[in-house]
N, C-alpha and C positions, 0 to 999 in steps of 0.2 A: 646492278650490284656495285657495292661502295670498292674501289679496290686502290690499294697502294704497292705501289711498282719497287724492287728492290732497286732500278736503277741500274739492273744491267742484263744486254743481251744475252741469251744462249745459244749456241752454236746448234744446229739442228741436225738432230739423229737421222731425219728426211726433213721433209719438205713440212710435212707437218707436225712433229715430235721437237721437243725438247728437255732436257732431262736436270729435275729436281735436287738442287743440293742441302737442300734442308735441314734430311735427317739421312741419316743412314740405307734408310732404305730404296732411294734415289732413281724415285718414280719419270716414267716415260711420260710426258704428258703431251696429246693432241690438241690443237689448239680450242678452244671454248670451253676445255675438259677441266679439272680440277685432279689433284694427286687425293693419294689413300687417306690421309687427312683432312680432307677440304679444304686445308689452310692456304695451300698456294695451287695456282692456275695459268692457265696457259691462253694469256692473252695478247694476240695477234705478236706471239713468239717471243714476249717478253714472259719470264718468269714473277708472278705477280701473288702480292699477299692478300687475297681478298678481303679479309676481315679491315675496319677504319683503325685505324692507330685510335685508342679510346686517351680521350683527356680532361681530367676531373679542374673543378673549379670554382672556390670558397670566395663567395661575396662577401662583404661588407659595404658599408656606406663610403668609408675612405680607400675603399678599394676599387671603386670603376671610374672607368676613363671618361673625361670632360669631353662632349664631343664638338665644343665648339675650338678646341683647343686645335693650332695649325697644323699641325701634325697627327693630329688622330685617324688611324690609320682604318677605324672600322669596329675593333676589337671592341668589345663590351667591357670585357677586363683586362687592367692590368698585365703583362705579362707572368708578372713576379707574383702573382696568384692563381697562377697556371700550375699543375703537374703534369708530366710526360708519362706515362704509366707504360708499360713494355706492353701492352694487351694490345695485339694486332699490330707488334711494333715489326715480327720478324726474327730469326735466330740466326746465333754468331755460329752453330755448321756448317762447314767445317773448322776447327779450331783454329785456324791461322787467322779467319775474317775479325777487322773489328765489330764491336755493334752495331746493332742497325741505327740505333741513331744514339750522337756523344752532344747533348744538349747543353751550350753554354747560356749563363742566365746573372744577374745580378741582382742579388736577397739581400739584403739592409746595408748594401754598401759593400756589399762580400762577392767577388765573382769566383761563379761556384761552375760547377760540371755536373752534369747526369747522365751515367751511363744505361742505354736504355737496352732492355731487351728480351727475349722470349727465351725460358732454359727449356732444357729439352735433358729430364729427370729419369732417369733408370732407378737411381738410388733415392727413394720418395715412400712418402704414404702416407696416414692420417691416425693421428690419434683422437678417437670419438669418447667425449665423456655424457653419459644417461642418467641425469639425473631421476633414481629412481631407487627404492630398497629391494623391489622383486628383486628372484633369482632367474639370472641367465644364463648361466652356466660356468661351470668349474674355473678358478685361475687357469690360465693355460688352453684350456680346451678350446680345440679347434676351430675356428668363423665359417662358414659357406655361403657362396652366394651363386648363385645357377648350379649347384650341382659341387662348385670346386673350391677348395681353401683357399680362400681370399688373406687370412687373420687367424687371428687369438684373441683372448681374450684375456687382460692385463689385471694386475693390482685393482680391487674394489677403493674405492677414495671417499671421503665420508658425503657422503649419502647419494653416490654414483655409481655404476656400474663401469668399466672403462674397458676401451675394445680398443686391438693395434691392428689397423687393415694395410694391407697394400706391404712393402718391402720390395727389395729386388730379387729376393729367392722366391716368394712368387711372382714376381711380373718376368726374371728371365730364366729360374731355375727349376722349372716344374715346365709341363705337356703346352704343350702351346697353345691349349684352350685357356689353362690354368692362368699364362698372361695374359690371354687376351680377355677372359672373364678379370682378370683382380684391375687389369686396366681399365674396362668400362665401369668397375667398382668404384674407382677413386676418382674415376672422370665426373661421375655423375653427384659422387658424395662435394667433393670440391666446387659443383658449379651449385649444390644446393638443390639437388632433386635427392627424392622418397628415396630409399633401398633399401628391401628388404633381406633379411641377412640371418641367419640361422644358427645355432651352436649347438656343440655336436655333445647330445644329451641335457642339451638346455632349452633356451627358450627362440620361439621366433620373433627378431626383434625388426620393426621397420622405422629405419634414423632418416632425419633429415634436419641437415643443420638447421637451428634457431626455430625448430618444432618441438611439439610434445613428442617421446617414444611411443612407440604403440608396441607393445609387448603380449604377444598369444592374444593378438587381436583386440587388446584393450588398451585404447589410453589413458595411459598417467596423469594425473592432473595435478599433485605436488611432491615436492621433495622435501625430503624430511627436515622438521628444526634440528635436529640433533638425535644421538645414539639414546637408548634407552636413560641412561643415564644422567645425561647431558638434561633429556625432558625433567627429569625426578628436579634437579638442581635450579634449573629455570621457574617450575612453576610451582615447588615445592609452599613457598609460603602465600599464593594464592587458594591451595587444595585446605592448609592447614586450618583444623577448629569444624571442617566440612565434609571431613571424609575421614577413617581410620586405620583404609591402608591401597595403598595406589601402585599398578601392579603395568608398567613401561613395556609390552612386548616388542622386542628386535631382535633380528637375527645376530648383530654384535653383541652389544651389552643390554641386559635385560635390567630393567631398575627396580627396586622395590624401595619407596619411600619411606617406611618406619625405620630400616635397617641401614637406609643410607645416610652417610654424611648428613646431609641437607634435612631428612627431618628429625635424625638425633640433635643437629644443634637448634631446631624449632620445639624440642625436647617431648617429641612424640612418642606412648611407649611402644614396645613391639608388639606387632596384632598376632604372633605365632605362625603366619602362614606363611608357609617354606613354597621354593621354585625348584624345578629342576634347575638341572644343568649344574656348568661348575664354575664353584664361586669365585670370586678372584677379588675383593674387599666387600667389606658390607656392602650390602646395597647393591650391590654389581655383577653380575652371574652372565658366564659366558655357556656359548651351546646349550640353549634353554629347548632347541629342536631343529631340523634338520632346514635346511634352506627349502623356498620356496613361492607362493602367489597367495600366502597368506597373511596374516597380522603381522607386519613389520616387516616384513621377507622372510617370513619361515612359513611352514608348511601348516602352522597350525591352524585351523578353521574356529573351532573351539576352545577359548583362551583358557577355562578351567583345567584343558589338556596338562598346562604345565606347572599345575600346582602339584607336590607334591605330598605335601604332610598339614594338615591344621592343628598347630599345638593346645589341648583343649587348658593348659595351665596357663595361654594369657589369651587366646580367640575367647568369645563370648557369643552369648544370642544377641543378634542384633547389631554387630559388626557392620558396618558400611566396607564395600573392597568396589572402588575402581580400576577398571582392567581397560587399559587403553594402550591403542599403535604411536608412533613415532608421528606420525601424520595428522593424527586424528579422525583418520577416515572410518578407523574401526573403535568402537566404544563398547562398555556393557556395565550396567550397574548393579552390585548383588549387592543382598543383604543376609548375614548368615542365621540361619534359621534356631531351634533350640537343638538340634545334633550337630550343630555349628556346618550343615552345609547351603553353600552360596546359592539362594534363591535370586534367578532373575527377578527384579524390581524394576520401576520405571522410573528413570534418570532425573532427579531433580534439578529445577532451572537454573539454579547456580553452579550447579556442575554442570551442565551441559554448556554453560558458557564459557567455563576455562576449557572443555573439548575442542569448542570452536574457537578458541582463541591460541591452543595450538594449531590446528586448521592455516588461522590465520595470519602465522608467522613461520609456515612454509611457501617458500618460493615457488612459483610454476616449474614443474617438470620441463628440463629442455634436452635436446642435443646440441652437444657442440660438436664442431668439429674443426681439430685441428692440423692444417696441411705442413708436414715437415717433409724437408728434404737439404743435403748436400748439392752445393755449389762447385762443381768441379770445374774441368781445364777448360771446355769452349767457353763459358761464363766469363772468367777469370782472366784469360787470354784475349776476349773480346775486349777488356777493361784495358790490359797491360801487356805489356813484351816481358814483364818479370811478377808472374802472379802471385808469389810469396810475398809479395810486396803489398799486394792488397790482401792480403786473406791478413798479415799483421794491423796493415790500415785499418779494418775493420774491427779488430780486438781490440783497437786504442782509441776507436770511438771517432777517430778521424774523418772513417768513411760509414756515412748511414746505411742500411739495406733496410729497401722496400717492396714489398710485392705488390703490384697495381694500387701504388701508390697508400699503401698501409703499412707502417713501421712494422717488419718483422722480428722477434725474438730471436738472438743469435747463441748458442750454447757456449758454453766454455769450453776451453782444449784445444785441439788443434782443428782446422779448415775452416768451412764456413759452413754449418749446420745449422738451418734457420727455422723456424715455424712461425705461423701464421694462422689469424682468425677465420676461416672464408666467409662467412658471413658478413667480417668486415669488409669485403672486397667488393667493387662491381661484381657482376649477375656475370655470369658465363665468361669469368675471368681464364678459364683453365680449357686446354684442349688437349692434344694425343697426338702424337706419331708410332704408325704399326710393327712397333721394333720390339713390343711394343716399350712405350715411355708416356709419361706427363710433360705437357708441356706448359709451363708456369712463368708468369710475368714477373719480370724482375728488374728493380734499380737500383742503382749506386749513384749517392752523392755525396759531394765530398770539396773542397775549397778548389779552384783552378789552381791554386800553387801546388796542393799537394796533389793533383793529379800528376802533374808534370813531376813531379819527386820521384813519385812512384812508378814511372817509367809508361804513362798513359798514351793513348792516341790523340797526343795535342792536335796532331793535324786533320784529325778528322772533327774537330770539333765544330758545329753550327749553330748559329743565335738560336735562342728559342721564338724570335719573332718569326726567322724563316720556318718552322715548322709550323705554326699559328698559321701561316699562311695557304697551307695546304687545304683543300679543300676533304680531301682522304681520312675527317677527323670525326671521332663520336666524341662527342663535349657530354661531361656529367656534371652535374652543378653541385656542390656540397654544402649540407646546412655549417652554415659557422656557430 
């Protein structure tokens, strides 16, 4: 096993123990043993990171080393096209330590600093967006995952469902199954495995970042072009001269093209056929039916459900009514008979190809999933002797935050509140300490002047060729 040494003794509890300063929970470990996290082990009585310090690394042609060059040390690349990523770097717990590693380096002439290192997240979780129209369940209503509330379930966003997992009132404010279930939730949602997840009067949804959902057991396979309406206005003058009335089911806005904008000014008259639900401008009807796994994410099965009136003073015999989803997954083609009612008919080829051409200007159904979390004091104190110092660095753009080496999103206001793609991340970027917490790779870089400004650990600073030299490394290669 690959292992990197933090570089100092422990005094021993006996002859064969030595005891873990990691995380809080400040495991005894015997020697060949590993602690509650497997993170660190007890190697012939050093305290040791087993995981390789993982380090990414973008070729180009003017980027690798001449090897006949006198000094070529080995290296394949450049220094300066190295990253240090925190994954299997080690954590600044207790908060008085610096980081485990303050990599000095030179980028276009710029000597610059990265401070490396594993946070150790209480205050964490995931924001998962689905794209999808099904119904999962109510705003608000509660997430389950084994049994215990993991989440909720947030604001729908157009044409996603969106779930908030993890937090720290469940990982330390509920039964301590409750943390230890939302903790293996986000461990596994963050490294990019399956998990299936429940809502409470809703649906069973099973996420997995940069996958299709699979939703009461069925996958998704696109997300919508747009709201009912959005479709009416897009392919409005495609439908026109070919049909007399087109009929957009969604659980948001329902469209009906005679009446909306889009085919009043293609100056189509009105076919007289009314929708439920309530109207909110021409064309545009909200609450047409109750949510649902049907046409457009309502509950309806049979789209004629939400007609409500045919006005016999402008419908006719022989009316054309297209009745189509967001998606295009669900179609139907009537034609109204002489008591003006919509006799199923079979779909003529020129409509069935603007169906499929909705179809084919939805996007794959995906999960994402986004890992946020707060930067506190061991983080911050790992960086600095005055961490105010860098949580403003950071707001001024002075100093970058990355997570395994992937630019993370820093919120406005006050700390440092970041999110991040995991997908974009190395595989098995994320692990756990049984406190329980996340534990999340993270860097700061930032100029060598303004480290030293900002009251940094100049003295612990080391080249990044001596870390290249370690033998302790997992190299990832990045397409450029």
């Amino acid at each position: 096993m690959t292992k990197t040494s933090t570089g100092s003794k422990r005094q021993p509890l006996d002859q064969d123990l030595i005891r873990c300063d990691a995380c809080p929970v400040l495991c005894r470990i015997r020697v060949g043993q590993t602690g509650a996290c497997d993170r660190y082990g007890n190697v012939d009585g050093v305290l040791t990171r087993m995981d390789p310090l993982v380090v990414t690394e973008t070729a180009q042609a003017d980027t690798l080393a001449q090897p006949d060059q006198a000094d070529w040390d080995g290296n394949i690349l450049k220094p300066q096209n190295v990253t240090i990523t925190g994954i299997g770097s080690g954590t600044t717990y207790p908060d008085y330590k610096p980081a485990p590693f303050i990599v000095g380096a030179e980028v276009d002439g710029v000597d610059t600093v990265t401070v490396v290192s594993e946070g150790v997240f209480s205050y964490c979780g995931t924001k998962i967006k689905i794209d999808t129209d099904r119904y999962v369940g109510d705003e608000t209503a509660a997430v389950f995952a084994e049994g215990e509330q993991v989440g909720h379930v947030t604001t729908a966003e157009y044409g996603s469902q969106m779930l908030a997992i993890g937090g720290v009132r469940h990982l330390t404010g509920g039964s301590k199954k409750e943390g230890r279930v939302t903790c293996d939730t986000l461990l596994r949602l963050c490294n990019r495995e399956a998990v299936t997840l429940n809502v409470e009067n809703g649906a069973k949804v099973v996420v997995q970042a940069g996958k299709p959902p699979i939703i009461d057991d069925v996958q998704e396979e696109r997300m919508r072009v747009g709201c009912g309406s959005a479709t009416i206005g897009i392919f409005a003058p495609q439908w026109h001269g070919k049909v007399d009335e087109v009929i957009v089911v969604d659980d948001h806005i329902t469209g009906v093209l005679s009446e909306h904008q889009a085919g009043q000014f293609l100056q189509m008259p009105l076919s007289g056929i009314r929708v439920r639900g309530r109207k909110s401008t021409p064309g545009r009807y909200f609450q047409v039916a109750d949510h649902g796994a049907g046409w457009g994410g309502t509950d309806i099965t049979d789209p004629l459900d939400i007609i409500s009136k045919i006005d016999p003073e402008r419908a006719y015999a022989g009316m054309r009514l297209l009745m189509v989803s967001t998606t295009g997954q669900d179609s139907a083609w009537y034609v109204l008979d002489e008591n003006l009612v919509p006799v199923p008919t079979a779909m003529p080829e020129e409509i069935r190809q603007i169906v499929d051409r909705i179809a084919e200007n939805c996007e794959p159904a995906l999960c994402t999933v986004l890992f946020m979390a707060g930067a506190g004091g061991s983080l911050r104190a790992g960086v600095t002797e005055n961490p105010v110092r860098l949580t403003r660095s950071v707001k001024e753009s002075l100093t970058k935050v990355t997570c395994g080496g992937v630019p993370a999103y820093i919120w406005p206001g006050g700390g440092i509140t970041m999110m991040v793609d995991v997908s974009q991340m190395p595989e098995n970027s994320f692990g756990y300490v049984p406190t329980p917490a996340i534990v999340a790779p993270i860097e700061f870089t930032l100029s060598k002047q303004d480290f030293g400004e900002l009251g940094g650990h100049v003295e612990r600073i080391i080249p990044v060729e001596d870390v290249l030299k370690s033998r302790d490394l997992k190299r990832l290669r990045l397409e450029q």
